[in-house]
Structures are given as C-alpha cells and as structure tokens.
C-alpha positions as CSV (number, residue, x, y, z in Angstrom):
1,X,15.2,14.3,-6.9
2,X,18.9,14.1,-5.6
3,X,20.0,10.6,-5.3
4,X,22.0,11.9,-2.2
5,X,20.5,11.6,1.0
6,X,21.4,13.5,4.3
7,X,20.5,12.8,7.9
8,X,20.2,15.7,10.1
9,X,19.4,14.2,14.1
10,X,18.3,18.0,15.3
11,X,16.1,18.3,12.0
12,X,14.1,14.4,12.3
13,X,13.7,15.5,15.6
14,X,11.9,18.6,14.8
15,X,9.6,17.7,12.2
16,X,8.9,14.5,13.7
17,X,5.0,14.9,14.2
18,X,1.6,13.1,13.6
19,X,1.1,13.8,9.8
20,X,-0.7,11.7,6.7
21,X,1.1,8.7,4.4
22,X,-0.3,10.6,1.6
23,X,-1.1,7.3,-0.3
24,X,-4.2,9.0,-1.2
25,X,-6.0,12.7,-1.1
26,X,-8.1,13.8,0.5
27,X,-7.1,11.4,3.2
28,X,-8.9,8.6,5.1
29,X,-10.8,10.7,7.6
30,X,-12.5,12.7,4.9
31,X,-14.5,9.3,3.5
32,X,-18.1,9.6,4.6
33,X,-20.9,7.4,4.8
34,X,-23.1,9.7,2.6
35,X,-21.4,8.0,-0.6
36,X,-23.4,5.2,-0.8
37,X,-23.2,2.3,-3.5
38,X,-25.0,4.2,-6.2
39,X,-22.1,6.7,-6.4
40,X,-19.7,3.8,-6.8
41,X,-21.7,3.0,-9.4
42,X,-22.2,6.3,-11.0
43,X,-17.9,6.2,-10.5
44,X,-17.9,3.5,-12.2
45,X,-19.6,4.4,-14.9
46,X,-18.4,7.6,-15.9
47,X,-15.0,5.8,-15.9
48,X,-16.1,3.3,-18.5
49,X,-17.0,6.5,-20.5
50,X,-13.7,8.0,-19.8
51,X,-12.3,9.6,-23.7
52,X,-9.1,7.5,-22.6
53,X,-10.0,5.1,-19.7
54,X,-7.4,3.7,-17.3
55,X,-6.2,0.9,-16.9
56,X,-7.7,-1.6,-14.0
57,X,-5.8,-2.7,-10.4
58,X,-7.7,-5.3,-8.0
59,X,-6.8,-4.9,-4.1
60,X,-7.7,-8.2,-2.5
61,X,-7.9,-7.8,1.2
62,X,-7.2,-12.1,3.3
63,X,-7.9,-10.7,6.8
64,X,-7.0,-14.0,8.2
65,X,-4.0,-14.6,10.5
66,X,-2.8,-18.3,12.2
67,X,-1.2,-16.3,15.0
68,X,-1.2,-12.5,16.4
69,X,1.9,-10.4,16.0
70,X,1.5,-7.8,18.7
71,X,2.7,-4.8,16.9
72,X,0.0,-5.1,13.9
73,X,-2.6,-2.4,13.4
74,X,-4.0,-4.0,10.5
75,X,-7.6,-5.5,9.6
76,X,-7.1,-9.1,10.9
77,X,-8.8,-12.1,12.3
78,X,-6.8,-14.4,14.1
79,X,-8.3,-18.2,13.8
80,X,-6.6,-21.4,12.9
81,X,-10.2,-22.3,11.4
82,X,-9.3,-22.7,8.3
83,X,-13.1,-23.3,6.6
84,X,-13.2,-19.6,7.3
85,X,-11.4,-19.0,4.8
86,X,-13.9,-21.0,2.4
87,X,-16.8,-19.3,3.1
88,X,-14.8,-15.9,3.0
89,X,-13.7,-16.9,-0.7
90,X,-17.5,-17.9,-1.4
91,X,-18.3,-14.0,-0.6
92,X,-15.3,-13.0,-2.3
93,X,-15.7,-14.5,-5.9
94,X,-19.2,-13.3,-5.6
95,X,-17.9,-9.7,-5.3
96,X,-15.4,-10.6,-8.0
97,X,-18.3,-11.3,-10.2
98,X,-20.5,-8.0,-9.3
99,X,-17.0,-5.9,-8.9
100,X,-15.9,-7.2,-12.8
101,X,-19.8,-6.4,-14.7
102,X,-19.4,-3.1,-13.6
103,X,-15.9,-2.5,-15.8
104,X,-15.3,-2.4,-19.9
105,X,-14.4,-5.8,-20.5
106,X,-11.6,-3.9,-23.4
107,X,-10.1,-2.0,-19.9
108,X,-6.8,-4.5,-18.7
109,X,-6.3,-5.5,-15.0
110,X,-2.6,-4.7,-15.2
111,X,-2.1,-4.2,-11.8
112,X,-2.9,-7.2,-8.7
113,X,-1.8,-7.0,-5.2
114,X,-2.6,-9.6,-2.7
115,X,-2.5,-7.9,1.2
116,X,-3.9,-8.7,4.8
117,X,-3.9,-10.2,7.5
118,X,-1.8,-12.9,5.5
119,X,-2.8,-13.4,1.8
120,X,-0.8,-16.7,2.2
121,X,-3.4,-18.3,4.9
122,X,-5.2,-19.3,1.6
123,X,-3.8,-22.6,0.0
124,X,-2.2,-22.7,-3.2
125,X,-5.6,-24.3,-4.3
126,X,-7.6,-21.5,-2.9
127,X,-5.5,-19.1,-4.4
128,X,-6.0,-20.4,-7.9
129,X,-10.3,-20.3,-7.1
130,X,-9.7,-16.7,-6.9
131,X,-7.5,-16.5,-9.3
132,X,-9.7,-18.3,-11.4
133,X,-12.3,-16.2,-10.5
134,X,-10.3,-12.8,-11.4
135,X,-10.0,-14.3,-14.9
136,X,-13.8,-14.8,-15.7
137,X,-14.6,-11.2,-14.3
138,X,-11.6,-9.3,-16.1
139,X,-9.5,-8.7,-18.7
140,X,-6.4,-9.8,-17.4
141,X,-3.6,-8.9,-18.7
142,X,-1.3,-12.5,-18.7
143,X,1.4,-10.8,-20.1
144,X,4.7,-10.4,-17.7
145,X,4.6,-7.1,-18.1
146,X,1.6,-7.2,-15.5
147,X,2.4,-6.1,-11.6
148,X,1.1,-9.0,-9.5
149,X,1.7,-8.8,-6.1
150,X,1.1,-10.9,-3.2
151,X,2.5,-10.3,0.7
152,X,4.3,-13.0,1.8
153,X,4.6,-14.3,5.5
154,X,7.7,-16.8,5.9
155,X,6.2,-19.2,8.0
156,X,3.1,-19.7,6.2
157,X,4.7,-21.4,3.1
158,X,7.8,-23.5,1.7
159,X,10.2,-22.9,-1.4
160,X,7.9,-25.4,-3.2
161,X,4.9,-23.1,-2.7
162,X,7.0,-19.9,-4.3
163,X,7.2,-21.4,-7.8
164,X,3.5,-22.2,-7.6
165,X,3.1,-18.4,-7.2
166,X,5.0,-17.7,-10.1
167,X,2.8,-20.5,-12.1
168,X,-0.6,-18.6,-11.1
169,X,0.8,-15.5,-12.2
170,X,2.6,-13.5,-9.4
171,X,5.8,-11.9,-10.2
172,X,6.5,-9.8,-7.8
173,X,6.4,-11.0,-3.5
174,X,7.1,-8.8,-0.6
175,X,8.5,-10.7,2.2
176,X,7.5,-9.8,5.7
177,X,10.4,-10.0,8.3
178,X,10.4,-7.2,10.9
179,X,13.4,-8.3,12.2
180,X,15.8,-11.2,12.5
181,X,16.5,-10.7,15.9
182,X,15.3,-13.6,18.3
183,X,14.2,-11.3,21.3
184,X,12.7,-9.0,19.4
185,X,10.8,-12.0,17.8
186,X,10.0,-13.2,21.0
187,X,8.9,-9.9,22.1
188,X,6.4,-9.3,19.4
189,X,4.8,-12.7,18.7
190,X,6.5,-13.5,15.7
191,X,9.4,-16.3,15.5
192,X,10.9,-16.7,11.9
193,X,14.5,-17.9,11.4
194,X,16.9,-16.6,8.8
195,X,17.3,-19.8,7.3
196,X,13.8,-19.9,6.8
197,X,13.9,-16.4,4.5
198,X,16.7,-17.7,2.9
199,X,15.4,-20.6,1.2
200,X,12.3,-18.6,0.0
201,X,14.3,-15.5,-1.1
202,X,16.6,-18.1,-3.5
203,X,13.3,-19.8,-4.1
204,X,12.0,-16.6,-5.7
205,X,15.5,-16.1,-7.6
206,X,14.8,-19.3,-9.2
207,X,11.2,-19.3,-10.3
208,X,12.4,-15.5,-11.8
209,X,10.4,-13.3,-9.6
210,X,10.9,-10.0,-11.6
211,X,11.4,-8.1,-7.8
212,X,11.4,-9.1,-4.4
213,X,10.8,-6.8,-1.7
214,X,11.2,-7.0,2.3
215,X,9.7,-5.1,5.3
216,X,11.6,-4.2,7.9
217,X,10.0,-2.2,11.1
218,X,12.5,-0.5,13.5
219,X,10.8,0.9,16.9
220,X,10.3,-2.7,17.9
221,X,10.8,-3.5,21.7
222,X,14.2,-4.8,22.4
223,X,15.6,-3.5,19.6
224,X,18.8,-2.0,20.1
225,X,21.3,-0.3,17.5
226,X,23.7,-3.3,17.8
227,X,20.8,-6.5,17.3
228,X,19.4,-4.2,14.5
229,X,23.1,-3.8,12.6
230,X,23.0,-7.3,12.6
231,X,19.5,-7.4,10.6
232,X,20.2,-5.6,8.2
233,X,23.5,-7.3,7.8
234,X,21.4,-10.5,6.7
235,X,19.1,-7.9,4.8
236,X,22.1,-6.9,2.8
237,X,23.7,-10.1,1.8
238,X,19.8,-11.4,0.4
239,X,19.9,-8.6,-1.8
240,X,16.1,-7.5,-2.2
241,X,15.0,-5.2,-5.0
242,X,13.1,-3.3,-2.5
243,X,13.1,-2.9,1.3
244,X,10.7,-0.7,3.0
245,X,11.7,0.1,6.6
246,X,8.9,0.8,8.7
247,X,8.5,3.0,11.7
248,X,6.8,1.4,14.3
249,X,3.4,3.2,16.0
250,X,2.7,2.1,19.4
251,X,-0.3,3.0,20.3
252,X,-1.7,0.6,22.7
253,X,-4.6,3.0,24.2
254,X,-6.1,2.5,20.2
255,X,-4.5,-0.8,18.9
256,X,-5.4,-3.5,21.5
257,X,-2.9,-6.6,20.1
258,X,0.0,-3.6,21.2
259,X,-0.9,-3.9,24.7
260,X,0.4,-7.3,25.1
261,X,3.9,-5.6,23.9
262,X,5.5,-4.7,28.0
263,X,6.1,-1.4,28.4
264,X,9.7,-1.9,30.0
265,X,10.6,-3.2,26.3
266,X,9.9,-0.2,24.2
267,X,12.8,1.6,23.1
268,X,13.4,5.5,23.8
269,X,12.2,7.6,21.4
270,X,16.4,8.6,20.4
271,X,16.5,4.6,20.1
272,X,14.3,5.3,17.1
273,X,16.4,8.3,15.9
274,X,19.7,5.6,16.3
275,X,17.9,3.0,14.1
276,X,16.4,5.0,11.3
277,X,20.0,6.9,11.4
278,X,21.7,2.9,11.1
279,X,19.2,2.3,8.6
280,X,19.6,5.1,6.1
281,X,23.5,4.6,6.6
282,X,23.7,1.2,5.9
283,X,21.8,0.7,3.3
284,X,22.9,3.7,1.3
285,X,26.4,2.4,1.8
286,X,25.5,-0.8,0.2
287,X,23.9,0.4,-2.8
288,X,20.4,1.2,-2.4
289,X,18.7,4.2,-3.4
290,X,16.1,6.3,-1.0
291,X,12.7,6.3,-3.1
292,X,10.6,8.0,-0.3
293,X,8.3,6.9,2.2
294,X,10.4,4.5,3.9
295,X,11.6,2.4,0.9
296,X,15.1,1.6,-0.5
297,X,15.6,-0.1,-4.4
298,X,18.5,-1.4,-6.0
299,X,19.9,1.4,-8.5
300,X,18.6,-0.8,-11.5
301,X,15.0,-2.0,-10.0
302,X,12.2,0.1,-12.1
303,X,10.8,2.2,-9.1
304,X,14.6,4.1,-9.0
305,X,14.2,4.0,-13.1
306,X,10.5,5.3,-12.9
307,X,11.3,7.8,-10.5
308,X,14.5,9.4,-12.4
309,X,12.4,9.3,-16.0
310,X,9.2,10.9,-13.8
311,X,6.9,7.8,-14.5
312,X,6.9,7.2,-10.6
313,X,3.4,6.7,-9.3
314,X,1.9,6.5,-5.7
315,X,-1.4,4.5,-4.4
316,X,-3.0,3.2,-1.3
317,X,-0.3,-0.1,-2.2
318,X,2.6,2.7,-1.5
319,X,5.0,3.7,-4.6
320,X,4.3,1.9,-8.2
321,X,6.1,1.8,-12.0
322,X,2.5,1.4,-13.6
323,X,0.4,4.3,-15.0
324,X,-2.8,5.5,-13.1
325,X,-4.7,2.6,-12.7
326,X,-8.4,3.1,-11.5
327,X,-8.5,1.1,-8.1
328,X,-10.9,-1.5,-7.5
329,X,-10.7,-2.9,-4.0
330,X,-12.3,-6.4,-3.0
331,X,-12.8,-7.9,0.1
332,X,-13.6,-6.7,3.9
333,X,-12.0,-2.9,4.8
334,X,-10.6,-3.2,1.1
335,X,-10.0,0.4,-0.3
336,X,-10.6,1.4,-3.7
337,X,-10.1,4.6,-6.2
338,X,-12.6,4.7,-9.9
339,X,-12.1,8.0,-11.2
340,X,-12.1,10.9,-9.1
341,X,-13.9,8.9,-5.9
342,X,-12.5,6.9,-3.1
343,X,-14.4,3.8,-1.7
344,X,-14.2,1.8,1.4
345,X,-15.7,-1.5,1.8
346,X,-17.5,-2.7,5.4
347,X,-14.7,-3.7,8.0
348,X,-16.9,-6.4,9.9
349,X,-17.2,-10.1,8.3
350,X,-21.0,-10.6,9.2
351,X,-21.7,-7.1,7.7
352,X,-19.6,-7.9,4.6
353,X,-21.6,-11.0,4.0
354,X,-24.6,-9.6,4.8
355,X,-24.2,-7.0,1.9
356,X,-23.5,-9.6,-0.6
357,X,-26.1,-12.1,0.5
358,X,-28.7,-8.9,0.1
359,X,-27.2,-8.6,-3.7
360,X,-25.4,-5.1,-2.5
361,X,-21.4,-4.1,-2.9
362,X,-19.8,-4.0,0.3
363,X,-19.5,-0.5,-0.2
364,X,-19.7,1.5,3.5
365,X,-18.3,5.2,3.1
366,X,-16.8,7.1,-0.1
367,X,-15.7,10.5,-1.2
368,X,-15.8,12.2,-4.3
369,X,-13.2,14.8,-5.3
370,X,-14.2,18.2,-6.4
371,X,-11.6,20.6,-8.3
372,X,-9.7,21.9,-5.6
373,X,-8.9,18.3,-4.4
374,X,-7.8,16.8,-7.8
375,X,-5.2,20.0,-7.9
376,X,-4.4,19.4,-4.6
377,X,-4.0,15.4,-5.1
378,X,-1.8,16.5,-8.1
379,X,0.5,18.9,-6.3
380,X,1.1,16.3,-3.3
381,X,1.9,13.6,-5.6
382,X,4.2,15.0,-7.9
383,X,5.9,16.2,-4.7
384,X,6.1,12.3,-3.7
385,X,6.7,11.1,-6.1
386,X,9.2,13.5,-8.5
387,X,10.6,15.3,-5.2
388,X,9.7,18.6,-6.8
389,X,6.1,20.4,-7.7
390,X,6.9,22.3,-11.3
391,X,4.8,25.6,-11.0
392,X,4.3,26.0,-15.0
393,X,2.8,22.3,-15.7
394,X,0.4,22.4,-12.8
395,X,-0.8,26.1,-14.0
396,X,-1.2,24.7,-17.6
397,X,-3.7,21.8,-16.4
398,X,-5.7,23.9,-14.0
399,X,-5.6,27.1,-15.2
400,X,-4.4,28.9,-12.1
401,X,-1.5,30.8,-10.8
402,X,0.7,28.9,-8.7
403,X,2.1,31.5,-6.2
404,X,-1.1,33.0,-5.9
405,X,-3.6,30.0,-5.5
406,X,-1.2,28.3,-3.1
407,X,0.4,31.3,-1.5
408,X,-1.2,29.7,2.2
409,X,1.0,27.1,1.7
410,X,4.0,28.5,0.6
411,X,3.8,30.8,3.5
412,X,3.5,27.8,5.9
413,X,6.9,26.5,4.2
414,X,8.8,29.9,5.4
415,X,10.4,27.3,8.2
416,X,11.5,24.6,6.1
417,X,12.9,26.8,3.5
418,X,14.9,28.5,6.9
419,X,16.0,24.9,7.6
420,X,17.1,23.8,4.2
421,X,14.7,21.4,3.8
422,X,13.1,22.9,0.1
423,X,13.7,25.3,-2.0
424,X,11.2,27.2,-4.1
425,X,13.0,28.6,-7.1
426,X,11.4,30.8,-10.1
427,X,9.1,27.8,-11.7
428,X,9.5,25.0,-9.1
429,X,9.3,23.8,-5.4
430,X,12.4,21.6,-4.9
431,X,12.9,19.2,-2.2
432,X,16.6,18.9,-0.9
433,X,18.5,16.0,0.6
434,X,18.0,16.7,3.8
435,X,14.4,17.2,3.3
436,X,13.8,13.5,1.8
437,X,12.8,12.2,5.1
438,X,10.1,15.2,6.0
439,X,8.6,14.7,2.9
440,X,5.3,14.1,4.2
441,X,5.7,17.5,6.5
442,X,6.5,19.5,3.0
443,X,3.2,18.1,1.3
444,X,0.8,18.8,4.6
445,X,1.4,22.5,3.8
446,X,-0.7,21.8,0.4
447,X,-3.2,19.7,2.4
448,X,-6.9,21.8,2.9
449,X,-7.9,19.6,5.5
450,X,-5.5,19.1,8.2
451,X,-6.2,20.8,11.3
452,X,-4.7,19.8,14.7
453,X,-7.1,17.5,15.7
454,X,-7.2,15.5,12.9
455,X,-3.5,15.3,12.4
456,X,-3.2,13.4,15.7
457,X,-5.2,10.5,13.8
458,X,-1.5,9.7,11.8
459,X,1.7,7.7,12.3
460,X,4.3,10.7,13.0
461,X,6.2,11.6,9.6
462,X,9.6,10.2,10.6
C-alpha cells in the first residue's frame, strides 16, 4: 500500500455511507441462534485436530463502568457497586476453566486483550485472580513476545497502578481520551485532564510498555476545528505508537446514553469532514503513518512493519502483528472466532450466570463459514490489510478464476475505478491513496450479503 495518503472533500463526501468495519466475515448480522453450544464444541474440536493448529487469543469482555460517557454504544453497566464485579469474576474464572479444557494444552495463548465497559474497574488484585486463572486454564505464553492488551480509562487508575500492569504481564495499553477539550468533556460525561494522561503515558515509558496506543473520536458535540487542533497538539507531543481516531455515530433513536448528548451541540456533518481533514493532516505531518481503519503508527511500531512485509492481520480487536490466532472470547456479549465459526456469548448478566450455573458456555448465536465465505473473508482481508487483493495467490488456494468468480463485484467497482479510488491491473486489485479512507466501500463490493437494509445497521465508512 502507498505510504501516501490523499484527502479528497468531494470523494469522503460521496462514499460516506452506512457500511461494515469488516473486523470479521460474514459480519455480525449473519450470527444465528441456530449455532448452539454443541457447534462450538464441534469448532473446537476440529481445531485441536487442525494438521497445524493456531495459535490461541482470549477476549475478556469487564462490562462495568463507575460513570456513563454519553457517546458510548458499547456493552456496559454502569454501578459504583463494586462487589459486582466479584461475583462477575466468580462466573468468569468458571468460564476460564470450561473455555481452557476444551483447547490442546501444547496450543500457546499468544494473544490477550482486556476491553469493556472499563477493564480497569477491576483492582490490581482482581486482575491478577483472573490472571491467575488464565494461567491454570492455558498455555500462556510468558514470553515478551506475547501481545497483552488491556484498555485503559485515565481516571480509573494512577502511574503506580501502570507498572503493576506491566508486572502481571501487559505490555501493550490503549489509552482512552476522546478529547482534551473541557467542553467537549463536559458535554459528553467524561472529565479527564491532560496532566492526568501525562503522568500515565511517562508511566508506561518507564515500566517499558512495548506500545502505547490512544483513541481519539472526532464528531463529538462542541467540537470545533480550532479546540480539536489543540488535541491533537497534546496528542502529538505524547508521542503514542498508535492512535486510532474514531468517528463518532450518533444515533440516539438506538443508543439511549446518546440522548442525553443536546442536540444544539452536535456538529454539522462538514464539521466532521473539517476534523477527519485536520486529523489526517496533522498527524501525517508529524510522522505517523495511515494503517487503515482509522489508526495512525509511528514509522517504526510493528503494525507499519507488518503491514509493509504483508504479515498485517485484522480481528474483531481491529488491526494485529500476530499470526491467525483462533479467538476465544470470555465474558458477557464477548465474541469469539475457533476455526472457520464465529461465536457470540449471552449479552444479559442474569442470563450469563444462569448458563454457567446450569454447567453450559454462555454461548447464544454462532455461524459457521462455508467455502464461498472463507474466499470471501480472504479477499476482504487481504484488501485491509495489504491494500491490494493479488488475483494469482487467491486462484492458487481456491482453485477459481478471479475475474470470472468475482466478476459481480468488479462490476460494482466500475465507479470507484472512474473516481481513482482502485485500480485493477492484469493480476491485482490495487487500492490508491485517495482510496485509503473508502476502504471499507471497496471491500463491500466483495461482500455476498449486504443488501440495503442491512447496510443501514453500520457506522457510515468515513
């Protein structure tokens, strides 16, 4: 992929329509409650049996939040009850337990991320229980050259608290900041100072975090292209390894927090057009390189490496150095991926205990892929990932012919091609620097399943 980037207004405009994340296929909407927990099991298995099994990664979903941001869509519960969390983590190592008999105890965990709600609710002692727990169910790998992950909300922790991380094993954090601005903070619930980041970003330095990433969402009510410049000013001189800059989805009428945003706040859509615009601009200029999907690296951090040797991978945790893992995913509304199935866990508490207590995964709706859907899965990534879909290697593992097979899809590209967006040369579909940003509108022309009702389900692409 070109390391250029170019920002055409007219173009983002254009393309900028409801569309999938991609961080799996088939997407979301497809899972169905007919895959039950025996097919999870029957996943499971044949992944064990696998003449070259994967690698293991463990999703663990903390639904629990001290206060409500009003912009979240996520799976939360909003307490300050902390014993919760104790029974939660009761429930949790039990699933730990069922989750890790199921796996060959020679198959590494290499891969750990930590998400919510806010994973860092839980106490540094509660941590280590699950930890702990992790440890007796797997085969961890305790090497550093593990990816442990853990999302990070500034005001729920202290610099002290960042080199226990470390010590349990963590060695990467993504820091959650949204935006520095204090009527923005205001606006949306959530009140963090820049000092505050500051401390736990040096904190991270010190303890030798091997990357530390921020979020940044621009869309935000009150945000303006001046207060935002000044955000990413303070972005800049911390220096993450990563920054993923979100667009912001309000969607009040399905998202009930959002309705406590006020409407006279919101910015106009060509606000959001100014700020992804500023975004791409600023950070460019100061050395970060465009990975896709809304995130930025450092030239030297491994996803730009990975991405530039063609290692670079894509799950439901967004862009990743590690091999295919196969996906286990712990926890209430936790997602997981073993072998060529998805797998979604129950999204209510009482149902989620209830599950366990009856000696049952928390397994609620699945889906397995058939042929067409791995070739399709394969064609999307490699477009996500690599920024280009090589006709001759995807003919050579599926047997087919590219131009004929997928000659729907091309067609649907005649547009984009017009607008300078791809290319399709001789062997390969290329995706070009102005293109980068509708990347997700290039791989819905490979996606069987999108039809205009369900595309209005999605964020819009840009």
């Amino acid at each position: 992929m070109d390391q250029t980037m170019a920002f055409n207004r007219a173009l983002v405009e254009k393309y900028d329509q409801p569309g999938p994340r991609y961080t799996s296929y088939p997407t979301a909407p497809q899972f169905h409650s007919a895959f039950a927990i025996d097919d999870y099991h029957a996943a499971a298995r044949a992944s064990n049996e696998a003449l070259d099994p994967k690698p293991l990664s463990v999703y663990i979903h903390i639904p629990f939040c001290k206060s409500l941001c009003y912009y979240c869509a996520c799976n939360k519960i909003i307490t300050q009850k902390t014993h919760r969390a104790v029974e939660y983590l009761e429930y949790l190592k039990r699933e730990i337990a069922m989750q890790g008999a199921l796996f060959d105890k020679s198959r590494k965990l290499t891969q750990l991320h930590f998400g919510g709600g806010t994973p860092t609710y839980l106490t540094s002692e509660q941590l280590g229980e699950v930890m702990k727990a992790l440890r007796q169910a797997f085969n961890m790998d305790d090497s550093d050259a593990h990816e442990f992950s853990i999302e990070v909300d500034p005001r729920t922790i202290d610099p002290e608290r960042i080199q226990v991380l470390r010590e349990q094993g963590f060695n990467r954090l993504s820091f959650g900041i949204q935006d520095f601005d204090e009527d923005v903070q205001h606006a949306v619930n959530r009140l963090q100072s820049e000092e505050q980041v500051r401390a736990l970003v040096s904190a991270a330095r010190a303890a030798q975090f091997k990357s530390v990433s921020v979020d940044l969402i621009y869309g935000l009510p009150l945000q303006t292209v001046a207060s935002f410049d000044r955000t990413l000013d303070k972005i800049i001189a911390l220096r993450p390894d990563r920054i993923a800059a979100y667009s912001y989805a309000h969607l009040p009428e399905r998202v009930r927090a959002q309705r406590l945003i006020r409407r006279e706040d919101m910015p106009p859509p060509e606000r959001k057009l100014e700020l992804l615009e500023l975004t791409i601009h600023r950070l460019t200029q100061a050395g970060y390189v465009y990975i896709g999907m809304d995130h930025f690296a450092l030239p030297d951090d491994e996803l730009v490496l990975a991405r530039n040797n063609g290692t670079l991978q894509r799950n439901f945790q967004g862009y990743s150095t590690h091999a295919d893992c196969d996906l286990i995913g712990l926890g209430v509304s936790s997602i997981g991926k073993v072998g060529d199935s998805y797998s979604q866990s129950v999204k209510e508490l009482s149902r989620y205990y209830g599950r366990l207590d009856d000696g049952m995964l928390p397994v609620q709706r699945g889906y397995r892929l058939n042929d067409d859907d791995r070739l399709r899965r394969e064609v999307i990534l490699d477009l996500m990932c690599l920024g280009r879909i090589d006709f001759g290697d995807i003919e050579r593992r599926h047997g087919i012919v590219f131009r004929d097979y997928f000659a729907g899809a091309l067609a649907r590209l005649d547009e984009p091609l017009e607008d300078g967006l791809v290319t399709i040369e001789d062997d390969a579909l290329v995706l070009l620097p102005q293109g980068q940003l509708m990347m997700r509108n290039i791989a819905m022309a490979f996606d069987a399943y999108l039809d205009g009702e369900q595309q209005t389900r999605f964020s819009r692409t840009v």
